[in-house]
Biopython code that builds the backbone (N, CA, C, O; Angstrom):
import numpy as np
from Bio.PDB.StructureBuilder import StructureBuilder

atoms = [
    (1, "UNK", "N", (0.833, -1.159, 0.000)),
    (1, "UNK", "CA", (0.000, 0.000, 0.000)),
    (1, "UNK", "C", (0.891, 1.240, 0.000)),
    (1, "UNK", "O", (1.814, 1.451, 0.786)),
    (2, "UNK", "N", (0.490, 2.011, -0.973)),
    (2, "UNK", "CA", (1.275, 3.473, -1.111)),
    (2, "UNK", "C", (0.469, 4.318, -0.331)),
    (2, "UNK", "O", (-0.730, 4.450, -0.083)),
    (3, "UNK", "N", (1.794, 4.975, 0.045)),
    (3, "UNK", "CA", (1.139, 5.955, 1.415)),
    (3, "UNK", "C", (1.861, 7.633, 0.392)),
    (3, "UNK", "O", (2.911, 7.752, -0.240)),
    (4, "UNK", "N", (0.731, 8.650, 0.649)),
    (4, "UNK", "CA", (1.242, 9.354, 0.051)),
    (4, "UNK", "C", (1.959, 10.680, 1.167)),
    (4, "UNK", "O", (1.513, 10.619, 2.313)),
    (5, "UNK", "N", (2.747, 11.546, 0.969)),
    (5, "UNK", "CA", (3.455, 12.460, 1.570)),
    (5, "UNK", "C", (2.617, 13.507, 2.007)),
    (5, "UNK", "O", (1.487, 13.598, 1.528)),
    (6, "UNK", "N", (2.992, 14.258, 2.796)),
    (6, "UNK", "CA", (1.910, 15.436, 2.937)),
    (6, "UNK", "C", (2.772, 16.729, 3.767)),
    (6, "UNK", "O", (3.248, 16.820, 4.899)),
    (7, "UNK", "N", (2.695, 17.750, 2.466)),
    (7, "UNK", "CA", (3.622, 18.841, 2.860)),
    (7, "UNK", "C", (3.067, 19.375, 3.995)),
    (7, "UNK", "O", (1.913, 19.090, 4.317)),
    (8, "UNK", "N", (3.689, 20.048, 4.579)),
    (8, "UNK", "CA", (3.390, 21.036, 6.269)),
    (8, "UNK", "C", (2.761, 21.997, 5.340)),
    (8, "UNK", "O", (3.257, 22.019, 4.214)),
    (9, "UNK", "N", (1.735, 22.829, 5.582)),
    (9, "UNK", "CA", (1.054, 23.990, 5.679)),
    (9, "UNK", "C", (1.787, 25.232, 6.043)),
    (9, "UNK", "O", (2.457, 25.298, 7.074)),
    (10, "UNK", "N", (1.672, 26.159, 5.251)),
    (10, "UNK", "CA", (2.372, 27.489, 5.969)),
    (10, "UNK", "C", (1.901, 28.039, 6.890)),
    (10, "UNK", "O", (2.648, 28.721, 7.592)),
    (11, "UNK", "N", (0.440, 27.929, 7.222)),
    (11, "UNK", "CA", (-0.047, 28.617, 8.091)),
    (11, "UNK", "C", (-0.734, 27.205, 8.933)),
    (11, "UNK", "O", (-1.623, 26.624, 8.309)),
    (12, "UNK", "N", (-0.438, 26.763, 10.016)),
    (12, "UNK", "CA", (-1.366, 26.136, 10.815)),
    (12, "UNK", "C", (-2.670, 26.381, 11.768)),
    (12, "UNK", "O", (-2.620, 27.454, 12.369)),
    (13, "UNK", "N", (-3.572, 25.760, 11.961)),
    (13, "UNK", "CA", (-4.684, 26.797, 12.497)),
    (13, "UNK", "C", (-4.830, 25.852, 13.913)),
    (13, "UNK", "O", (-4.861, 24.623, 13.848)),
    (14, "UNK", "N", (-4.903, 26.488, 15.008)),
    (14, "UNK", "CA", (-5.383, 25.911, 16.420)),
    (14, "UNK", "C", (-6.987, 25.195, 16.162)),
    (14, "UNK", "O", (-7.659, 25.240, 15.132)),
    (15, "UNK", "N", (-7.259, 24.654, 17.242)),
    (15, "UNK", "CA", (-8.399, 23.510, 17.413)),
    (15, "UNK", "C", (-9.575, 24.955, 17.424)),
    (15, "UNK", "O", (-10.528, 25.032, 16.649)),
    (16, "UNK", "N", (-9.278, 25.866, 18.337)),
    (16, "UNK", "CA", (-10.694, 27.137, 17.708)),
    (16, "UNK", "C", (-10.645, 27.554, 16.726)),
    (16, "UNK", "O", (-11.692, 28.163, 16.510)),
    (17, "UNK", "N", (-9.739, 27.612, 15.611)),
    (17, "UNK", "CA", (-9.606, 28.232, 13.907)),
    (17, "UNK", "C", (-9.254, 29.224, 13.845)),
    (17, "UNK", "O", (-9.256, 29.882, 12.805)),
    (18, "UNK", "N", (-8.815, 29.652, 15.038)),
    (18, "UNK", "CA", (-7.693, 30.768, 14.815)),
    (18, "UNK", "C", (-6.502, 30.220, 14.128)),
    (18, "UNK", "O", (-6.212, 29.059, 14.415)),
    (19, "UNK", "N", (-5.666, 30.923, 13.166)),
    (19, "UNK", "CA", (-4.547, 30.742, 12.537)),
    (19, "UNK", "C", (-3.369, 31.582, 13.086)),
    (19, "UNK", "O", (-3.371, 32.782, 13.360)),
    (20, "UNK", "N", (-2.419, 30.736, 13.180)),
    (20, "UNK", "CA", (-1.159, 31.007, 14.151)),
    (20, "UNK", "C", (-0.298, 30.770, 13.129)),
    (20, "UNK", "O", (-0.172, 29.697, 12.538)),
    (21, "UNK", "N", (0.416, 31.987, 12.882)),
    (21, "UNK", "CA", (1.605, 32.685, 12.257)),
    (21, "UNK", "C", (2.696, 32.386, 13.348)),
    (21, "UNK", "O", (2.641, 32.332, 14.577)),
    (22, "UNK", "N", (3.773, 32.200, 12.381)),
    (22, "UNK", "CA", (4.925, 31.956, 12.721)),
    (22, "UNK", "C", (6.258, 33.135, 11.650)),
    (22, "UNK", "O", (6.333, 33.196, 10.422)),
    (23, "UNK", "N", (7.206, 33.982, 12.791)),
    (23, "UNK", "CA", (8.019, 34.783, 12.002)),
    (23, "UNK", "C", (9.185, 34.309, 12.480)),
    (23, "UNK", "O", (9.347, 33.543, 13.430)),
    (24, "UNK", "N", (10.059, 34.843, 11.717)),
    (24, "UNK", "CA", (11.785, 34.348, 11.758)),
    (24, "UNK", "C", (11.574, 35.163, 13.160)),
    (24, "UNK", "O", (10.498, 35.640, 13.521)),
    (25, "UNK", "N", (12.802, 35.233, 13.880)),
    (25, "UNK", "CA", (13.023, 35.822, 14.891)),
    (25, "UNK", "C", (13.730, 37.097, 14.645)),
    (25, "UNK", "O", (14.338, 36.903, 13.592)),
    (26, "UNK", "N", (14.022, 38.532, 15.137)),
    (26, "UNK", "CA", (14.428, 39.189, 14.904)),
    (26, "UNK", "C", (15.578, 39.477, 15.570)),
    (26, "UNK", "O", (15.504, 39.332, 16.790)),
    (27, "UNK", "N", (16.688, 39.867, 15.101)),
    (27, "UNK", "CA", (18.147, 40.860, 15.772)),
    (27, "UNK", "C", (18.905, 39.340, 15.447)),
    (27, "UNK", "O", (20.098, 39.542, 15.672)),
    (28, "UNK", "N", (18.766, 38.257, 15.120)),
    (28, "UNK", "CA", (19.481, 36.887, 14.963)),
    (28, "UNK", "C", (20.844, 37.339, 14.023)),
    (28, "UNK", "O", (20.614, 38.107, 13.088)),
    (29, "UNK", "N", (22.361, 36.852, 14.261)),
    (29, "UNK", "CA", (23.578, 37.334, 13.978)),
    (29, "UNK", "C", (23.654, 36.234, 12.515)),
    (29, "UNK", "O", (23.307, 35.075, 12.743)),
    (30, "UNK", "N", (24.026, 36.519, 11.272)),
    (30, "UNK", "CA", (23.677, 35.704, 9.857)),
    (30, "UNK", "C", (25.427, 35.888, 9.267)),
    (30, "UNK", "O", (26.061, 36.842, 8.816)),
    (31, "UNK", "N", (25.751, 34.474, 9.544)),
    (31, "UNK", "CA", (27.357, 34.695, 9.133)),
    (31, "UNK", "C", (27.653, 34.737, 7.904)),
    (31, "UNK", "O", (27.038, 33.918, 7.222)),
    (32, "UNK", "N", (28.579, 35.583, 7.212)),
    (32, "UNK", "CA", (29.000, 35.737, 6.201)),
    (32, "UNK", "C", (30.161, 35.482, 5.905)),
    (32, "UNK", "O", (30.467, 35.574, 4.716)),
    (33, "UNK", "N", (31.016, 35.144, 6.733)),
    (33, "UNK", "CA", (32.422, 34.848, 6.126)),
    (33, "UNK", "C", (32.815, 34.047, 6.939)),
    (33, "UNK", "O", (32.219, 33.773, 7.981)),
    (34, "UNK", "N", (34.290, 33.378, 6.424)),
    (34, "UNK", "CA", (34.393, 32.461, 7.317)),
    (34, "UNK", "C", (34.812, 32.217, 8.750)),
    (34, "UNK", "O", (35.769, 32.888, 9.134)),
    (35, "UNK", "N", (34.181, 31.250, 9.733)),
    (35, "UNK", "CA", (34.633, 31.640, 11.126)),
    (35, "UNK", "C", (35.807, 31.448, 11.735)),
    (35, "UNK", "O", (36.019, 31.822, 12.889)),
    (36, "UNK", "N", (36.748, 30.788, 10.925)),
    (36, "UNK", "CA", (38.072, 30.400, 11.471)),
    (36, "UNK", "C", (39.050, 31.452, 10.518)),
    (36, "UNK", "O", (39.432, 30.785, 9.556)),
    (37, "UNK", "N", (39.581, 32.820, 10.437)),
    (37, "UNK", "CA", (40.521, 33.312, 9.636)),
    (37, "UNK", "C", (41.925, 32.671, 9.346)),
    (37, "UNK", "O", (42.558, 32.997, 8.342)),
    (38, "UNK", "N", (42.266, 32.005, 9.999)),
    (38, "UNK", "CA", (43.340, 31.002, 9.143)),
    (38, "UNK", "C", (43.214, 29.633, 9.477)),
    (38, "UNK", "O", (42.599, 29.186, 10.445)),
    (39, "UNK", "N", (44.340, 28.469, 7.917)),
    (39, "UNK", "CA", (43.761, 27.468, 8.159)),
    (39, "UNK", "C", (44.105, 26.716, 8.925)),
    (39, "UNK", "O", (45.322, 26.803, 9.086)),
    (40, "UNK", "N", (43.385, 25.540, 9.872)),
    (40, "UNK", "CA", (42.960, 24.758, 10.591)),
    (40, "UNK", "C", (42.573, 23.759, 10.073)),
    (40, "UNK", "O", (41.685, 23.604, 9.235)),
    (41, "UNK", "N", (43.741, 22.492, 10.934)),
    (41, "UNK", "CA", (43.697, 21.087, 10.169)),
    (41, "UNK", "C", (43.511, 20.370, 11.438)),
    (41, "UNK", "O", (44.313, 20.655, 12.326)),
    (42, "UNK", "N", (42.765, 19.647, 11.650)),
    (42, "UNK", "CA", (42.152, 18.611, 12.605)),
    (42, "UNK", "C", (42.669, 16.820, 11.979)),
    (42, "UNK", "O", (42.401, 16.269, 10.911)),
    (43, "UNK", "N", (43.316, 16.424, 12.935)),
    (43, "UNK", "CA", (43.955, 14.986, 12.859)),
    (43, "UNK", "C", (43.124, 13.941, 13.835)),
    (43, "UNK", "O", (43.461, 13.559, 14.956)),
    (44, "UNK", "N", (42.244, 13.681, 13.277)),
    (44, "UNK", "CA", (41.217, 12.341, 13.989)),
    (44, "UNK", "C", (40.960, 10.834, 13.755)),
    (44, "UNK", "O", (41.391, 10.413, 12.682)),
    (45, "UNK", "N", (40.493, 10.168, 14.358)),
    (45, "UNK", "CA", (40.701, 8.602, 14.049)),
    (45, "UNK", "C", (39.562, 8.601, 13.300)),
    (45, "UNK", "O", (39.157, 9.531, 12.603)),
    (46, "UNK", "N", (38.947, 7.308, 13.494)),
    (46, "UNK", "CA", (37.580, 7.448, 12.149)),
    (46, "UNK", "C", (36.502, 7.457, 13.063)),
    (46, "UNK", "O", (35.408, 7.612, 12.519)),
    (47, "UNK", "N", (36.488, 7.330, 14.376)),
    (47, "UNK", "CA", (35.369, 7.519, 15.131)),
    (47, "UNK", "C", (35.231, 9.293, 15.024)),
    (47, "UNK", "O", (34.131, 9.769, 15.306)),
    (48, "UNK", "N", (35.853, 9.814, 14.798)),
    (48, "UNK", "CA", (36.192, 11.096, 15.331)),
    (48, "UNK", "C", (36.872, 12.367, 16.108)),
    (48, "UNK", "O", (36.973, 13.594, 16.145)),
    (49, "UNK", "N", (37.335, 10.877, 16.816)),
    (49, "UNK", "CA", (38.177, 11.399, 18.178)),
    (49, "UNK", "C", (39.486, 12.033, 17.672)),
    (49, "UNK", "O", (39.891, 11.804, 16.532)),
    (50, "UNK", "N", (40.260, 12.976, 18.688)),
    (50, "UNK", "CA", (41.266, 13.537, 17.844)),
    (50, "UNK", "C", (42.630, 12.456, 18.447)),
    (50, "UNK", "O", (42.740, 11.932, 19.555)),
    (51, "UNK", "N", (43.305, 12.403, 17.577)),
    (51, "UNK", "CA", (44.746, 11.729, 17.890)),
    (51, "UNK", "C", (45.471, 12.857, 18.765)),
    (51, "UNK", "O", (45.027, 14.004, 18.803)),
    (52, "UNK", "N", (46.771, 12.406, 19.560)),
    (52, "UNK", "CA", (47.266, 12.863, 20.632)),
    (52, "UNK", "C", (48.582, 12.987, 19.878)),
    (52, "UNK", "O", (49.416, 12.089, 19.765)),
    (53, "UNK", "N", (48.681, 14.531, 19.247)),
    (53, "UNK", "CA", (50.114, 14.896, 18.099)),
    (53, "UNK", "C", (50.909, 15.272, 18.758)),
    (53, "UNK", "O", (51.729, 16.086, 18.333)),
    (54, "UNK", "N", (50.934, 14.900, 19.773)),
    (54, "UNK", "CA", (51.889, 15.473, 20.758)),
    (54, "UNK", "C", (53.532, 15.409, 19.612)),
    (54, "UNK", "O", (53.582, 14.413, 18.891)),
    (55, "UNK", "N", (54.680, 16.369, 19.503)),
    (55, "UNK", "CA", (55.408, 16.211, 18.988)),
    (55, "UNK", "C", (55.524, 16.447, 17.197)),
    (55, "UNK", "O", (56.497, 16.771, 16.516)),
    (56, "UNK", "N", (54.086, 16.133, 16.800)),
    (56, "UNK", "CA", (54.272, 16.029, 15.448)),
    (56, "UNK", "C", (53.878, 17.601, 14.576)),
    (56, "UNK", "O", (53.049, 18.444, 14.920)),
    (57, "UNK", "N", (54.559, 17.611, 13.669)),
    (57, "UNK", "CA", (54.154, 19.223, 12.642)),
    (57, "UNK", "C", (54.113, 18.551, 11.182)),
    (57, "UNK", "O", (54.434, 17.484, 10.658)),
    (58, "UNK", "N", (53.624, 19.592, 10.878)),
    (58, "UNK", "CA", (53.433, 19.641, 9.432)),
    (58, "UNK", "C", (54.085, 20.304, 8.745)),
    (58, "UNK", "O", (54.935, 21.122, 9.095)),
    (59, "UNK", "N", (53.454, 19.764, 6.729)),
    (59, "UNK", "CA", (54.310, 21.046, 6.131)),
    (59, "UNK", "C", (53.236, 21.412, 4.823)),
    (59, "UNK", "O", (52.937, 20.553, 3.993)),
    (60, "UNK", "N", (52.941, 22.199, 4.796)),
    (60, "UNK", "CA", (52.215, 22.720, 3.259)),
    (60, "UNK", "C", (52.658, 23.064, 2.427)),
    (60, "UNK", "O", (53.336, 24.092, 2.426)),
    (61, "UNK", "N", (52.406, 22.190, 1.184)),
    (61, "UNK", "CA", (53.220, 22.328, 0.462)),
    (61, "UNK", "C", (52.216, 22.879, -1.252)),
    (61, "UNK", "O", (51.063, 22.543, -1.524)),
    (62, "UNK", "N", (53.013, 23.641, -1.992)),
    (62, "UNK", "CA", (52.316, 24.104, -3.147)),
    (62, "UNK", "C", (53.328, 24.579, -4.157)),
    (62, "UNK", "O", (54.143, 25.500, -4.091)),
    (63, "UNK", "N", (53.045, 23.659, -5.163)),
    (63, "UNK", "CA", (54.015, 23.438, -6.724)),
    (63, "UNK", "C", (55.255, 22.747, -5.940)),
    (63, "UNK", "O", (56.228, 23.501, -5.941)),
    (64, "UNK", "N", (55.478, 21.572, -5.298)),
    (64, "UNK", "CA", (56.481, 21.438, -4.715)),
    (64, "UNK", "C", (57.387, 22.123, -4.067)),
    (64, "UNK", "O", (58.510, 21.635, -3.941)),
    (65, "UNK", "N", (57.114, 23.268, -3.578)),
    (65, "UNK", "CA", (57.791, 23.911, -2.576)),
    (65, "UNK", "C", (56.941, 24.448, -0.944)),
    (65, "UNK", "O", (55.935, 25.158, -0.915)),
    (66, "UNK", "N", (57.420, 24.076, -0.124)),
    (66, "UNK", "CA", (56.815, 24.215, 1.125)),
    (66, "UNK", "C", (56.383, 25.864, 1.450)),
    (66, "UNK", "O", (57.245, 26.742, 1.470)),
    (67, "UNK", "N", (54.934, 26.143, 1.697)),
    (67, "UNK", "CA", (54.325, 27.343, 1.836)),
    (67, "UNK", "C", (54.478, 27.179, 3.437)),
    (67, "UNK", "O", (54.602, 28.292, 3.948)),
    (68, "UNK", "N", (54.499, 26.484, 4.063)),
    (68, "UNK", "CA", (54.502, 26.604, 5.727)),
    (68, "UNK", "C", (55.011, 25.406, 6.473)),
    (68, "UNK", "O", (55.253, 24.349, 5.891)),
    (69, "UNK", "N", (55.153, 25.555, 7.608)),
    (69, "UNK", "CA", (55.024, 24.561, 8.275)),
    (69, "UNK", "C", (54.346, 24.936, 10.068)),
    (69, "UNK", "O", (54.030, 26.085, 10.379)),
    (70, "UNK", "N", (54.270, 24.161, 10.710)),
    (70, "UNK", "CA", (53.219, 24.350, 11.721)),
    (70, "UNK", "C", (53.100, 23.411, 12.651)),
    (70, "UNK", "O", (52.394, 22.530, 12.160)),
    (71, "UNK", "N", (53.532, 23.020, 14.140)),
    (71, "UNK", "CA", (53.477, 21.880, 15.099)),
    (71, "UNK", "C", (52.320, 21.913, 15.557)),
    (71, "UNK", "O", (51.767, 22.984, 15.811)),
    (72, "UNK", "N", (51.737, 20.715, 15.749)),
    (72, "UNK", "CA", (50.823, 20.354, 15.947)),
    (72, "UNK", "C", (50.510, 20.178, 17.654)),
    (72, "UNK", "O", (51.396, 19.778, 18.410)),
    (73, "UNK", "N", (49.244, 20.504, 18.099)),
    (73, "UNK", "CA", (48.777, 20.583, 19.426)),
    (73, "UNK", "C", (48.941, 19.154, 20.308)),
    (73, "UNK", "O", (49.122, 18.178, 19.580)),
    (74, "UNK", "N", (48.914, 18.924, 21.470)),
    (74, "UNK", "CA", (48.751, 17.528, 21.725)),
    (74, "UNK", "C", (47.032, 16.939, 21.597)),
    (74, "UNK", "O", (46.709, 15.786, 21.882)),
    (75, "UNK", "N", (45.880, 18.214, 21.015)),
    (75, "UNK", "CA", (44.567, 17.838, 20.449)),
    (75, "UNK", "C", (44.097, 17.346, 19.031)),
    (75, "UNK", "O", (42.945, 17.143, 18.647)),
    (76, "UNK", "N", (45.363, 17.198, 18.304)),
    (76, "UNK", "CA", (45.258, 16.806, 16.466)),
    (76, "UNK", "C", (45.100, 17.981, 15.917)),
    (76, "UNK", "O", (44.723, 18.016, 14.745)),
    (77, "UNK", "N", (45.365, 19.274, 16.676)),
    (77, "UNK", "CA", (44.728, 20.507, 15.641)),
    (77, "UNK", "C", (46.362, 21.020, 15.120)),
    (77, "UNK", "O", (47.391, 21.067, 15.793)),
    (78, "UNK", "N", (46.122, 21.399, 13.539)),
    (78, "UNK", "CA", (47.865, 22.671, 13.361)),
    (78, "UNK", "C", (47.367, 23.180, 12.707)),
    (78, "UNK", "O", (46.768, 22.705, 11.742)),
    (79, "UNK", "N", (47.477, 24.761, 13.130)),
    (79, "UNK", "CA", (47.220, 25.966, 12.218)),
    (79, "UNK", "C", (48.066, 26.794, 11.499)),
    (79, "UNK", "O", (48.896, 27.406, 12.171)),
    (80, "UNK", "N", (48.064, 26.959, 10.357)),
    (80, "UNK", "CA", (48.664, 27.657, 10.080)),
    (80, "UNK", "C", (48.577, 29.136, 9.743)),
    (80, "UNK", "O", (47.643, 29.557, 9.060)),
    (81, "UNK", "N", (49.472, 29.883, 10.181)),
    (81, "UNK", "CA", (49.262, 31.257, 10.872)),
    (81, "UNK", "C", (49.487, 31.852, 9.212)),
    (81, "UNK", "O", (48.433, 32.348, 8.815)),
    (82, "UNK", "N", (50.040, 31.882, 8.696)),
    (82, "UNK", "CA", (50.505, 33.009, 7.041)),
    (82, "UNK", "C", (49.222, 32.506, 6.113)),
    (82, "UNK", "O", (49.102, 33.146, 5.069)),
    (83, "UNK", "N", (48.297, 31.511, 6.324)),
    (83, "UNK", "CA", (47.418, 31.094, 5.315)),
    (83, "UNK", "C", (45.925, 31.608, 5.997)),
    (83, "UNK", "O", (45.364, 31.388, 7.070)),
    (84, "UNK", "N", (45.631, 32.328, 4.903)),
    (84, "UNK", "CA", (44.370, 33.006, 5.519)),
    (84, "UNK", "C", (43.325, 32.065, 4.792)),
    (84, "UNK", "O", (43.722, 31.218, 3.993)),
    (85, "UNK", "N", (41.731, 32.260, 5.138)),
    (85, "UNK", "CA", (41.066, 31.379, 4.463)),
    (85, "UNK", "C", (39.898, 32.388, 3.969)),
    (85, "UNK", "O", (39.951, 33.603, 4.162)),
    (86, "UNK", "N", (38.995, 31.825, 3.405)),
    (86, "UNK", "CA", (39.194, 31.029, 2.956)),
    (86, "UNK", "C", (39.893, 30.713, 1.898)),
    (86, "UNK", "O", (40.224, 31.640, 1.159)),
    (87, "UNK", "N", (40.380, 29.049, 1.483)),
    (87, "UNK", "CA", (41.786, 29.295, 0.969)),
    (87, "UNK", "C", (41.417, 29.604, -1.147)),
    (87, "UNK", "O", (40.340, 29.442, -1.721)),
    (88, "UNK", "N", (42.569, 29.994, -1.677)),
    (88, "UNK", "CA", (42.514, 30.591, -2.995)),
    (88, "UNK", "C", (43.288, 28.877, -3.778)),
    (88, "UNK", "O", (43.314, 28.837, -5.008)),
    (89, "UNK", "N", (43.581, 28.218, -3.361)),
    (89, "UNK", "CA", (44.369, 27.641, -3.664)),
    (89, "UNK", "C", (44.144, 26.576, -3.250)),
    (89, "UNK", "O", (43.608, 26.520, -2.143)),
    (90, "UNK", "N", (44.518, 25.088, -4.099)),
    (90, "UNK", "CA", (44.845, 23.754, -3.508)),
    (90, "UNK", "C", (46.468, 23.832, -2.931)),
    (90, "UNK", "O", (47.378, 24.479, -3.450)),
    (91, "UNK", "N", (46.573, 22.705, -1.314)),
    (91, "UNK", "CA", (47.516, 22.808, -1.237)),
    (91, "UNK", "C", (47.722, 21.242, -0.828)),
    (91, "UNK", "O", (46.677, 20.598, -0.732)),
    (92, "UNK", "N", (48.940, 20.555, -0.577)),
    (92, "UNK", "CA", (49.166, 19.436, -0.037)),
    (92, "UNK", "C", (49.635, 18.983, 1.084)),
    (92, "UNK", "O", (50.744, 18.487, 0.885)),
    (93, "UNK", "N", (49.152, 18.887, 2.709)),
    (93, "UNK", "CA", (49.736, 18.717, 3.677)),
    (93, "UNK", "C", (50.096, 17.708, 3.660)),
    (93, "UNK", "O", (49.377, 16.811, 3.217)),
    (94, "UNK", "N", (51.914, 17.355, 4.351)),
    (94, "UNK", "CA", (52.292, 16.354, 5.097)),
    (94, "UNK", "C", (52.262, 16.602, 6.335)),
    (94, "UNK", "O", (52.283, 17.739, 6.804)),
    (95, "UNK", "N", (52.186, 15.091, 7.271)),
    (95, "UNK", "CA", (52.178, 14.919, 8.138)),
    (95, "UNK", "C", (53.601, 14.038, 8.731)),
    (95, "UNK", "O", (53.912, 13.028, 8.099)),
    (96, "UNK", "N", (54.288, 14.364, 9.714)),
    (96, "UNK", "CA", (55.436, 13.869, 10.224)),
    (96, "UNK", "C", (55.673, 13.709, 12.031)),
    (96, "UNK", "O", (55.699, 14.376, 13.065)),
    (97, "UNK", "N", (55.776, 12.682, 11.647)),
    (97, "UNK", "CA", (56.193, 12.257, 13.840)),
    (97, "UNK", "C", (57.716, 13.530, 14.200)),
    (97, "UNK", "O", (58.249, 14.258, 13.363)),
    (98, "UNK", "N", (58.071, 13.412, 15.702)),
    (98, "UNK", "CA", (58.847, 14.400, 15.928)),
    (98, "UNK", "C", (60.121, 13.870, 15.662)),
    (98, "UNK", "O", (60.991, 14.428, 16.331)),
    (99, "UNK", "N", (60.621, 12.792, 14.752)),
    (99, "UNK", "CA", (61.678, 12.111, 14.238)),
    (99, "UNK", "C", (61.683, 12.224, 12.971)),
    (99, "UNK", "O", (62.737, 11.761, 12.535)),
    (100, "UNK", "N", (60.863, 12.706, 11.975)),
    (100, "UNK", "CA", (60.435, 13.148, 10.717)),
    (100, "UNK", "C", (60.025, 11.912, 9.677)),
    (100, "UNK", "O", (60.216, 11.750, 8.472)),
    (101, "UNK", "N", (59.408, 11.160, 10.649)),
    (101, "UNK", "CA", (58.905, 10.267, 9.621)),
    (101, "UNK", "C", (57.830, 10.352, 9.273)),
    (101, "UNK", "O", (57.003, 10.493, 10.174)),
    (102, "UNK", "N", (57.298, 10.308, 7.779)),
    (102, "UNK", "CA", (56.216, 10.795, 7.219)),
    (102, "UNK", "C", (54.824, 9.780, 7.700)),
    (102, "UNK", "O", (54.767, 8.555, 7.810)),
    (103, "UNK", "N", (53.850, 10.751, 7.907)),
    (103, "UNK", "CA", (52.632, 9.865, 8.242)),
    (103, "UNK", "C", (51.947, 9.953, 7.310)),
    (103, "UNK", "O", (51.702, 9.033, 6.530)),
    (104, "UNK", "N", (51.600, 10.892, 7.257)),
    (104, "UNK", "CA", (49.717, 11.086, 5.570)),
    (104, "UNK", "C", (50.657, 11.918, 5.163)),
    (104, "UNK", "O", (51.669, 12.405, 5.668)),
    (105, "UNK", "N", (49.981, 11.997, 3.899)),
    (105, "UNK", "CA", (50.088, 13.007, 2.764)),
    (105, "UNK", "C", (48.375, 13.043, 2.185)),
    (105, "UNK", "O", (47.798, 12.234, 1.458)),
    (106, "UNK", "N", (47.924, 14.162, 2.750)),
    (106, "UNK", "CA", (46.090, 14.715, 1.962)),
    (106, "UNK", "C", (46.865, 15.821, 0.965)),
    (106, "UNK", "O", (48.009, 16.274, 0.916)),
    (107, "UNK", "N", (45.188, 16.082, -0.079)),
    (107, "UNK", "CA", (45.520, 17.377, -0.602)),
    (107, "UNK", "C", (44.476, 17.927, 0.027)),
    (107, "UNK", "O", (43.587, 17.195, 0.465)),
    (108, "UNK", "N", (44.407, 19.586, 0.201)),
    (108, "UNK", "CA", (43.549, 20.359, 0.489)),
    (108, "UNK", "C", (43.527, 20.902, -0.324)),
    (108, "UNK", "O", (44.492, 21.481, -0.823)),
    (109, "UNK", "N", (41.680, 20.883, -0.983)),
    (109, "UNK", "CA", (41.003, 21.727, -1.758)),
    (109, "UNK", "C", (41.082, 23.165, -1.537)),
    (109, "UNK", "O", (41.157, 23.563, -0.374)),
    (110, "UNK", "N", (41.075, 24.151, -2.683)),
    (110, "UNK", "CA", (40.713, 25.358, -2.626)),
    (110, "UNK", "C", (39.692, 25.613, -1.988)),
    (110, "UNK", "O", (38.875, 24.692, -1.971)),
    (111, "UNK", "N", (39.307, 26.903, -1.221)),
    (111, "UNK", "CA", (37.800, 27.156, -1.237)),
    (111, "UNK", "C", (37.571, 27.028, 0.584)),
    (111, "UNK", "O", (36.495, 27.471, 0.985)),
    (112, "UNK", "N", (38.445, 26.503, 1.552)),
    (112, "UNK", "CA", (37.980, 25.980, 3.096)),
    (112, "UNK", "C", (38.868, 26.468, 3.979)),
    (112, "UNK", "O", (39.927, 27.077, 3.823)),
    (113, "UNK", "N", (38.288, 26.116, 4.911)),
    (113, "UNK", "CA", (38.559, 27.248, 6.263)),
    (113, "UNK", "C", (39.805, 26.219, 7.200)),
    (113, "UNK", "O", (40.985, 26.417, 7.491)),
    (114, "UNK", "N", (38.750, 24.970, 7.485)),
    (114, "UNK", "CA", (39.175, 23.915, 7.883)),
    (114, "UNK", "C", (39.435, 22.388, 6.732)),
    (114, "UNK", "O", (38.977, 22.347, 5.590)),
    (115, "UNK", "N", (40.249, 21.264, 7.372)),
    (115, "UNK", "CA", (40.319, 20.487, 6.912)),
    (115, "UNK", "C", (40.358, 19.533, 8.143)),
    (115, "UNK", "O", (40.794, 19.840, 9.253)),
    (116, "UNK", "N", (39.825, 18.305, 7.771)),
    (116, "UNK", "CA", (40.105, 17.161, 8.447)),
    (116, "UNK", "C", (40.820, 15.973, 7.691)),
    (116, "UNK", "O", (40.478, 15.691, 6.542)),
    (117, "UNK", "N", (41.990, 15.162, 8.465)),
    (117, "UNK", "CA", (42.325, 13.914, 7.920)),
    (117, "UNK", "C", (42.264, 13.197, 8.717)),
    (117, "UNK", "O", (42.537, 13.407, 9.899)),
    (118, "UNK", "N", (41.869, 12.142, 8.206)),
    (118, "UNK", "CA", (40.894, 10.848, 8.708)),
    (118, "UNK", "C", (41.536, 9.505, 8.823)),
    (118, "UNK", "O", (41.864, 8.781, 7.883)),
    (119, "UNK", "N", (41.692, 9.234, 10.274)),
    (119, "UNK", "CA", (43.206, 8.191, 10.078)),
    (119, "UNK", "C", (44.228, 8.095, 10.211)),
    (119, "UNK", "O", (44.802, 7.065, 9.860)),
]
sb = StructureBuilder()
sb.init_structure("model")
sb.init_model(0)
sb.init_chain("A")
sb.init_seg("    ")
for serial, (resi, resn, name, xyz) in enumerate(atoms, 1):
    if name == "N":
        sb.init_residue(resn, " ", resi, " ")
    sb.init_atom(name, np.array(xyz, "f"), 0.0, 1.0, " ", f" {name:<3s}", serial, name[0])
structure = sb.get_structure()
């Protein structure tokens, strides 16, 4: 048996037939740009949780030459301070333990504030 859908009403009416309007709320703050001004890379497992970077940094890299680099929190977060967002550009972070052995290599898309790598 097909059951069919049934859009909400714009106006709903109470059990006496009065009709009760509903308005946006007023003075509400409507963001326009982005909320993090530089970028922010989050290092998490696949549940979500953040890994413990204690020791480890990064490096951003673009046309093969390194645009930054940046140590990482003991919360999975590294920001980098000279890259404003949102970003104009693809770039490629590595990731390295505090002995410099390479962990990930992501690319980051143009266009974001933040990034996450997963794993």
């Amino acid at each position: 048996m097909a059951y069919t859908r049934i859009k909400p009403k714009l106006y709903s009416t109470s059990s006496n037939g009065k009709v009760i309007r509903t308005s946006k709320p007023q003075g509400l703050y409507q963001q326009t740009g982005p909320i993090f001004n530089r970028l922010t890379v989050v290092w998490v497992q696949r549940n979500g949780v953040p890994f413990n970077t204690s020791g480890f940094f990064a490096l951003l890299i673009r046309n093969g030459r390194v645009v930054s680099s940046s140590s990482f929190d003991r919360f999975g977060v590294v920001r980098f301070n000279n890259i404003g967002t949102l970003t104009n550009v693809s770039y490629t972070i590595r990731t390295f333990s505090s002995s410099g052995v390479l962990f990930r290599s992501r690319t980051i898309p143009a266009g974001v504030e933040t990034f996450a790598i997963i794993g």
